[in-house]
C-alpha positions as CSV (number, residue, x, y, z in Angstrom):
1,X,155.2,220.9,-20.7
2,X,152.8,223.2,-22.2
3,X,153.3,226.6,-20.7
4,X,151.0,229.8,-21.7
5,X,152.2,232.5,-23.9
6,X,151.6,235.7,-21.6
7,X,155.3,235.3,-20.0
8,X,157.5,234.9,-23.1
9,X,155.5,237.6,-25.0
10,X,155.7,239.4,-22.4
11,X,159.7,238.8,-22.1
12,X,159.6,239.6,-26.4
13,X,157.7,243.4,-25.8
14,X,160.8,244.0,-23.3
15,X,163.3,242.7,-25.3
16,X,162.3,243.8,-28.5
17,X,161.6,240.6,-30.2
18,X,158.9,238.6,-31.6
19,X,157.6,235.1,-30.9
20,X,156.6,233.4,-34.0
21,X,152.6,231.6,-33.9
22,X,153.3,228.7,-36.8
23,X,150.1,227.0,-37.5
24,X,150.0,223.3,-37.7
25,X,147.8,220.9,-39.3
26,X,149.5,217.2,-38.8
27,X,152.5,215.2,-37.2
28,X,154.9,216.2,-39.8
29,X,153.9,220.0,-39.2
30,X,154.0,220.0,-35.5
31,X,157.6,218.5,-35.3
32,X,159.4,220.4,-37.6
33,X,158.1,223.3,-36.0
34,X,159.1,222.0,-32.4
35,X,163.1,220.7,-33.3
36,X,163.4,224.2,-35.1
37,X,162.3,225.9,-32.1
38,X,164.9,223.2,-30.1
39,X,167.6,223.5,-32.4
40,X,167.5,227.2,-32.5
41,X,166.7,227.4,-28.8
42,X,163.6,229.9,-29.8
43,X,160.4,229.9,-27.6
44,X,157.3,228.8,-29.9
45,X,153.8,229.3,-30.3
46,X,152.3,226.6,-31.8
47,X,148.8,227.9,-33.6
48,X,145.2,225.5,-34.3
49,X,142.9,226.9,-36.1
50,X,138.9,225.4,-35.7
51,X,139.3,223.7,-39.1
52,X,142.4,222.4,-38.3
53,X,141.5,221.1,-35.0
54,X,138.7,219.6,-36.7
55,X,140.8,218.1,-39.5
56,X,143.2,216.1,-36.7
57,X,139.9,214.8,-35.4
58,X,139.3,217.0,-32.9
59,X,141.4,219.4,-29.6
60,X,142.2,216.3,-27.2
61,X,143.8,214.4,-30.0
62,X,145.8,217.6,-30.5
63,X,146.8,218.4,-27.2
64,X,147.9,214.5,-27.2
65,X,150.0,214.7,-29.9
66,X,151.9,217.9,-29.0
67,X,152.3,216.8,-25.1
68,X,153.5,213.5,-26.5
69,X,156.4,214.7,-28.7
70,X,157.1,217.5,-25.6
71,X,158.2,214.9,-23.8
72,X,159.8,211.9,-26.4
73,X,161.8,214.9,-28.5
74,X,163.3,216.4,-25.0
75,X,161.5,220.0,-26.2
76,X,163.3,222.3,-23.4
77,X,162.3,225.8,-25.2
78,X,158.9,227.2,-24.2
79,X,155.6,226.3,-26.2
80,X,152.5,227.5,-26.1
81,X,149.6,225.6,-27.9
82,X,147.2,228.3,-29.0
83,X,143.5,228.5,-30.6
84,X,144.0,230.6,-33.4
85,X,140.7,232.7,-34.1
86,X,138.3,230.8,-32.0
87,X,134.5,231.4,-31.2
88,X,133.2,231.5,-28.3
89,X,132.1,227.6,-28.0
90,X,135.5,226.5,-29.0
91,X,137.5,228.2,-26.4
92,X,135.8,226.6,-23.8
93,X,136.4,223.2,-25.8
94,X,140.1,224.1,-26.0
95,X,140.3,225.1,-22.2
96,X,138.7,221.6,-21.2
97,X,141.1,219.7,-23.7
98,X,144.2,221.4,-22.4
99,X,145.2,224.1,-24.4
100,X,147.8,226.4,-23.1
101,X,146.5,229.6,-24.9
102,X,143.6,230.6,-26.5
103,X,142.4,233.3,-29.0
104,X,138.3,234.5,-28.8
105,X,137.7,236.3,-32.3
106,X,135.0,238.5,-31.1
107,X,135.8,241.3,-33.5
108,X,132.3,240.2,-35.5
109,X,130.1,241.1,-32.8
110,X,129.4,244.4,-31.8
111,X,131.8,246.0,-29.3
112,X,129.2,245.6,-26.5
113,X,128.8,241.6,-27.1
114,X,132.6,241.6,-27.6
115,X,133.5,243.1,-24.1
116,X,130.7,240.9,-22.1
117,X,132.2,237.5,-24.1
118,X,136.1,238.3,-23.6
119,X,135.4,239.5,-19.7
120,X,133.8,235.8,-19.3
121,X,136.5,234.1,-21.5
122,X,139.1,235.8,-19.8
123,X,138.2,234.7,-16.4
124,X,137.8,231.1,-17.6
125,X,141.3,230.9,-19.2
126,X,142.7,232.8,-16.4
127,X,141.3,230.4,-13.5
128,X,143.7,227.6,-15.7
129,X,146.6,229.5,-16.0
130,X,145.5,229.7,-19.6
131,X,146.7,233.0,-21.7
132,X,144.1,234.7,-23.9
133,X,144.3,237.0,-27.2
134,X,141.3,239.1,-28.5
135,X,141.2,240.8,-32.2
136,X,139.6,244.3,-32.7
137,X,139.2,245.2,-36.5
138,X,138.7,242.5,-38.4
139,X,142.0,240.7,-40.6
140,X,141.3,240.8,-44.1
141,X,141.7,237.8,-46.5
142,X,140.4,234.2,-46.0
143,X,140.2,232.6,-42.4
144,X,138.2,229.3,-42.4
145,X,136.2,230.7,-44.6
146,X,135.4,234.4,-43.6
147,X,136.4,237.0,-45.6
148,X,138.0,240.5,-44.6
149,X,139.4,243.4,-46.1
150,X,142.1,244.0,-43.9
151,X,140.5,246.9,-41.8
152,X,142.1,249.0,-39.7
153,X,141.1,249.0,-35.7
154,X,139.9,251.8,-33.5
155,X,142.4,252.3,-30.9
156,X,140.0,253.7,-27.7
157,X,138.0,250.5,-28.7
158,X,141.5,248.5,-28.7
159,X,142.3,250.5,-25.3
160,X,138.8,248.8,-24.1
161,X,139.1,244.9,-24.7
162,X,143.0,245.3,-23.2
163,X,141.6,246.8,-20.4
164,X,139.7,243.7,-19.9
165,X,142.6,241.8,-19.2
166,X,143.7,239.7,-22.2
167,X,147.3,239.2,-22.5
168,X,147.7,240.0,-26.2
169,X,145.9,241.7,-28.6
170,X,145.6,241.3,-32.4
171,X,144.9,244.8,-34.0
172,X,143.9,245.2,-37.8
173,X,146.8,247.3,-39.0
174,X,145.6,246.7,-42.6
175,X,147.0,243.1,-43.0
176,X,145.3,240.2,-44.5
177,X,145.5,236.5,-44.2
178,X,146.7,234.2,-47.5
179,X,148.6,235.7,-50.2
180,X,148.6,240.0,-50.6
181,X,147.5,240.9,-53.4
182,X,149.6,243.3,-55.8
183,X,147.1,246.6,-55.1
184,X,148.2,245.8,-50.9
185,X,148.3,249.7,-49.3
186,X,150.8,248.3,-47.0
187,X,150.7,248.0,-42.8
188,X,149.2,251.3,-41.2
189,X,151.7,252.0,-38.8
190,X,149.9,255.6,-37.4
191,X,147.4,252.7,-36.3
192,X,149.8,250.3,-34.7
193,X,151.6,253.4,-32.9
194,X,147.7,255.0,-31.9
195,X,147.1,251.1,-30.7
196,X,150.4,251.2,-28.3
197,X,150.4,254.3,-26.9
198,X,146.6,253.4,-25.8
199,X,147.6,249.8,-24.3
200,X,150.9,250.6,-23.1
201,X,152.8,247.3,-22.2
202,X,150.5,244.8,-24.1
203,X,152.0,242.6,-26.4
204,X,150.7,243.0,-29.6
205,X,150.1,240.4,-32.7
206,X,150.0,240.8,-36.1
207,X,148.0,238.2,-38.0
208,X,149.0,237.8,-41.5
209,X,152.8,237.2,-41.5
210,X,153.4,235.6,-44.9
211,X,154.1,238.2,-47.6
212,X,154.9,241.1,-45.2
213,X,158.4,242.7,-46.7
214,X,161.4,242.3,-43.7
215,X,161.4,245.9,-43.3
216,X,158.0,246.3,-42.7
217,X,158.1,243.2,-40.1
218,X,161.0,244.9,-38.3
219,X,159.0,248.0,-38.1
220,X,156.3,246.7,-36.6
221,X,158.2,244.8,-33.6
222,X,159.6,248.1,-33.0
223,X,156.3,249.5,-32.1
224,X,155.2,246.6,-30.1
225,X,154.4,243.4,-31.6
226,X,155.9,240.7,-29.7
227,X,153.7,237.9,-31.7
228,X,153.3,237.0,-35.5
229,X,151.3,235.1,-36.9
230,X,152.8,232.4,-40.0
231,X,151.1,229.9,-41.9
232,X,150.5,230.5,-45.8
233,X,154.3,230.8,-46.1
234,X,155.4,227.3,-44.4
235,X,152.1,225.8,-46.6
236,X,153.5,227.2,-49.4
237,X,157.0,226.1,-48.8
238,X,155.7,222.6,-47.9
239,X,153.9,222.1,-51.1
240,X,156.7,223.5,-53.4
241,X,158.8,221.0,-51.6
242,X,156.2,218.2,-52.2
243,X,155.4,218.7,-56.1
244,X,159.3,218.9,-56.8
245,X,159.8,215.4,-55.3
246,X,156.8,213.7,-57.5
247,X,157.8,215.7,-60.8
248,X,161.2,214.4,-60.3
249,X,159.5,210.7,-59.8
250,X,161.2,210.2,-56.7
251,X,158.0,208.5,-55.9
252,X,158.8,205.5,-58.6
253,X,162.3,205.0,-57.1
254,X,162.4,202.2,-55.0
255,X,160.7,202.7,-51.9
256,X,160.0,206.3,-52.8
257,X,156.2,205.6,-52.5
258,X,156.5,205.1,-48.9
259,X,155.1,207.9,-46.9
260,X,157.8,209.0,-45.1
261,X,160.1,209.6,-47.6
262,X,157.4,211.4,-49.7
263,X,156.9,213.8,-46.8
264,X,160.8,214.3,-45.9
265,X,161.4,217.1,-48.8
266,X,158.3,219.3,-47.5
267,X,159.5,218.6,-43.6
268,X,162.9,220.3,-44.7
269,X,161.1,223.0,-46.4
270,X,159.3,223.5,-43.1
271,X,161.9,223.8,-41.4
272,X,164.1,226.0,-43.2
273,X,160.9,228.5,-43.5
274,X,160.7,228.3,-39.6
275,X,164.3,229.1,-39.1
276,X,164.0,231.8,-41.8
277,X,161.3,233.6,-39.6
278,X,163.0,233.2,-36.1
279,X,166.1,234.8,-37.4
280,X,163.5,237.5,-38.7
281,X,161.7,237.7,-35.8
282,X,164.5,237.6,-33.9
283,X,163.7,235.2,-30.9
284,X,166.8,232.9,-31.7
285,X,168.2,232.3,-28.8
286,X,165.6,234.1,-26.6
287,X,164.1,230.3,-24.8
């Protein structure tokens, strides 16, 4: 069963640990993700973004899918199925589909229009036992087509939205979605620390995970990020994965063409990134 995320990130602030949010975008995505969360008895937040929703025909066929392999793959460990960077209209569609956890990207409108929306949206998501993130500072790089810069946020205007009683909040420490580019500054951690000391016990997140060097990731749980955010990296992997099995024209021997076995090498690679990041993250054994 879907559960929300504001009890195991919770658990992850306390214990020093983060919870990995690994996007999905199809069946072979969502159960890699879910038996290397099983396998390594990690909890898991499994990420939609609106495109992606969009792309798998829509949130109900989504919340389908995921409750369906809950139950036929035994998934003990707890999962979260979250909106990643959603508008106002589609949080309410992902509350009346059956989401578990939702994120409201607000951080375009001004901070007046940002407080009224997530005050509504978190009453909504609360009423359904649903969890809710909010972003302050906008994330640089490329999300669904919106560009950023990787901006820093203001911490008494972080201080503001968690007083409004999101769960999480998602804090632009300087990091981008995508690939960073060479000329990257690095993650402000002056910001992240300004960000906890003003929201005390919130669980942070940090968008942006792939391309963020070990050290820098370990930092950042340290001062209280209990969520982070990967999706490039397991695309990446998958893709790699992919091109190596048709250059090697696996695909012209014997049944190779069939579907399933063209998929299997980027499944692995999946899987192995997944595992990669719990061990980083350090939520191994933390279900």
């Amino acid at each position: 069963m879907l559960v929300s995320a504001a009890e195991m990130l919770k658990k992850a602030k306390a214990g020093h640990y983060a919870v990995g949010q690994f996007n999905i975008n199809n069946l072979e995505w969502t159960k890699a993700i879910l038996q290397t969360a099983q396998e390594l008895n990690s909890p898991v937040i499994l990420g939609v973004s609106e495109g992606a929703g969009k792309y798998m025909c829509g949130y109900k066929t989504v919340v389908g899918m995921v409750n369906g392999m809950l139950e036929e793959m035994n998934i003990t460990v707890p999962v979260a199925l979250h909106l990643d960077h959603g508008s106002y209209e589609h949080c309410y569609k992902c509350l009346e589909a059956g989401f578990s956890s939702i994120m409201f990207d607000g951080s375009h409108y001004p901070i007046e229009e940002n407080v009224a929306k997530t005050t509504e949206l978190v009453k909504a998501a609360h009423d359904k036992g649903v969890s809710i993130e909010a972003e302050v500072g906008a994330i640089g790089g490329e999300e669904d087509g919106v560009i950023g810069m990787g901006e820093c946020a203001d911490p008494e205007e972080c201080k503001k939205i968690a007083d409004l009683g999101v769960d999480f909040l998602a804090a632009g420490i300087g990091n981008i979605h995508g690939k960073y580019p060479a000329n990257w500054k690095g993650l402000s951690f002056e910001t992240l620390d300004a960000v906890q000391k003003k929201t005390g016990d919130m669980p942070l997140v940090l968008h942006g995970g792939t391309g963020i060097p070990a050290d820098m990731i370990k930092k950042a749980i340290s001062l209280g990020v209990a969520k982070i955010n990967v999706n490039t990296e397991c695309q990446l992997s998958f893709t790699a994965a992919t091109r190596k099995y048709i250059e090697e024209g696996k695909d012209q021997q014997g049944k190779g063409y069939d579907p399933r076995k063209v998929l299997a090498p980027g499944f692995e690679a999946i899987k192995a990134t997944v595992k990669e990041k719990m061990e980083l993250f350090g939520s191994v054994g933390k279900a």
